[in-house]
N, C-alpha and C positions, 0 to 999 in steps of 0.2 A: 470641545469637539472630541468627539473619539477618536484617541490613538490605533493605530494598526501598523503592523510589523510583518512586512510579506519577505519569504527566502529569498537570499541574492540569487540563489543556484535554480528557482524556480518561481513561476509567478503565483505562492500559493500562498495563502496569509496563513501564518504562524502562532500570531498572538495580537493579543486585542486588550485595552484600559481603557475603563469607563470610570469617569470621576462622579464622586458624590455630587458638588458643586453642580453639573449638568441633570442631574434629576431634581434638583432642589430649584434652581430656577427654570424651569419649564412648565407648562400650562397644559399640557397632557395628562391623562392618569396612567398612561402605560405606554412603555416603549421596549419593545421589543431590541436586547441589544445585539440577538446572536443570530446570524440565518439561519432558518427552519431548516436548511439540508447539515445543518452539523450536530453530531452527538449528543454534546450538551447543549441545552435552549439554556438564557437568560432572563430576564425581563424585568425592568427596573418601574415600581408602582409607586405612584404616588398620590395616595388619594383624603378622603375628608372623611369625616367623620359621619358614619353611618352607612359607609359604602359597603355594600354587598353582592354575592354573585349567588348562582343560583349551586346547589347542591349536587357535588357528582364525584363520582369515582373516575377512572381511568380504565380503559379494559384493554385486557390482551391483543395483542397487534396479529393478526391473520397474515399470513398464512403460516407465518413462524409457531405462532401460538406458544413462543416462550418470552416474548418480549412484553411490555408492559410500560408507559410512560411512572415513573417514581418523581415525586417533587418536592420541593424543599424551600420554605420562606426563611429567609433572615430578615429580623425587623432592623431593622438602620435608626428609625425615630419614629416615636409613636407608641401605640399598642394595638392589638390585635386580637379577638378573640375566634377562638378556632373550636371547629365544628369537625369531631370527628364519629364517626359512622364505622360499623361492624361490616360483614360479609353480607350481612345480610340487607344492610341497608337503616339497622335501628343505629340511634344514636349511640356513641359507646362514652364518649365522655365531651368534655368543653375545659379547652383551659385559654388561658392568655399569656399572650408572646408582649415580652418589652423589650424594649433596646438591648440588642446583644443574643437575644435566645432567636433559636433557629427549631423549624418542626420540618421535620420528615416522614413523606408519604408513601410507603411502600405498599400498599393494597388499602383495600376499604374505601369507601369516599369522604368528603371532606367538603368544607365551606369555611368562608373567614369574615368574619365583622368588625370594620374599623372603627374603631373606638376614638381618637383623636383626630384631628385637623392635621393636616402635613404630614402624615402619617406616611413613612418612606419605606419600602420594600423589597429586595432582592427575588424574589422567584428562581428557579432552575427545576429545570423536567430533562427529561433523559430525551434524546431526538431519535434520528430526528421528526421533525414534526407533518404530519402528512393530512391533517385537517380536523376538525374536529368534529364527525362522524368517523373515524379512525379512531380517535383519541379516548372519548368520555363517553360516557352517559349519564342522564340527569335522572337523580335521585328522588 
C-alpha cells in the first residue's frame, strides 16, 4: 500500500512512497501514482512485451504558452525501445533503455516499445495534468 505523510500543522500531504513490490504484483499496466493537480505526475507501468502507444509530442499549455508537459522513463526491469522524433515530426533516432538508464523528453515527440514481459517503468511528466487534448498531440 502506498505510504503518505500529511503536515501535523495542516491537512496537506507532504510526501508520498511507492514500493517496487506493489507494481510488481499487480495486474494493471498503469497506475497512476500522483494526483493530476500536482507539479510532478508519476505513473508506475507495467507492461508485456510488445506493448505500444501511439506517437506524440506534448504541446505548449495555453494560455501561458510558456509551459510544456517534459517526461522522463526510468526502466526498473526490462527493456525498452524508444522512439524519438524531431520538431518536425521525422524520426531523429531510436535507442534502448535497460535497467537503470532513464530518457528525457523535453520537446519533439516520442513513442516507446516493450521489448520484455514484466517490463516495469517509472514515468514522470511535469503537471499538472489537465487532459489530454491540453497535453499531446498524435504524430
Amino acid at each position: 500500500m502506498m505510504e503518505k505523510f500529511y503536515s501535523k500543522k495542516e491537512k496537506k500531504l507532504l510526501h508520498q512512497i511507492h514500493r517496487l513490490n506493489e507494481v510488481e504484483n499487480r495486474e494493471s499496466q498503469r497506475e497512476d501514482l500522483v494526483d493530476s493537480k500536482e507539479f510532478i505526475q508519476c505513473s508506475a507501468l507495467k507492461m508485456q512485451k510488445g506493448t505500444t502507444f501511439k506517437a506524440h509530442k506534448h504541446i505548449w499549455k495555453k494560455p501561458e504558452n510558456h509551459v510544456i508537459a517534459q517526461e522522463s522513463w526510468i526502466v526498473v526491469k526490462g527493456s525498452v525501445k524508444c522512439y524519438f522524433y524531431d520538431l518536425d515530426d521525422t524520426l531523429l533516432t531510436t535507442q534502448v533503455l535497460n535497467p537503470g538508464d532513464v530518457s528525457f523528453t523535453f520537446e519533439g515527440g516520442h513513442n516507446y516499445e516493450i521489448l520484455e514481459d514484466d517490463t516495469i517503468v517509472y514515468e514522470y511528466k511535469t503537471g499538472p495534468y489537465l487532459g489530454q487534448k491540453f497535453d499531446k498531440t498524435f504524430i
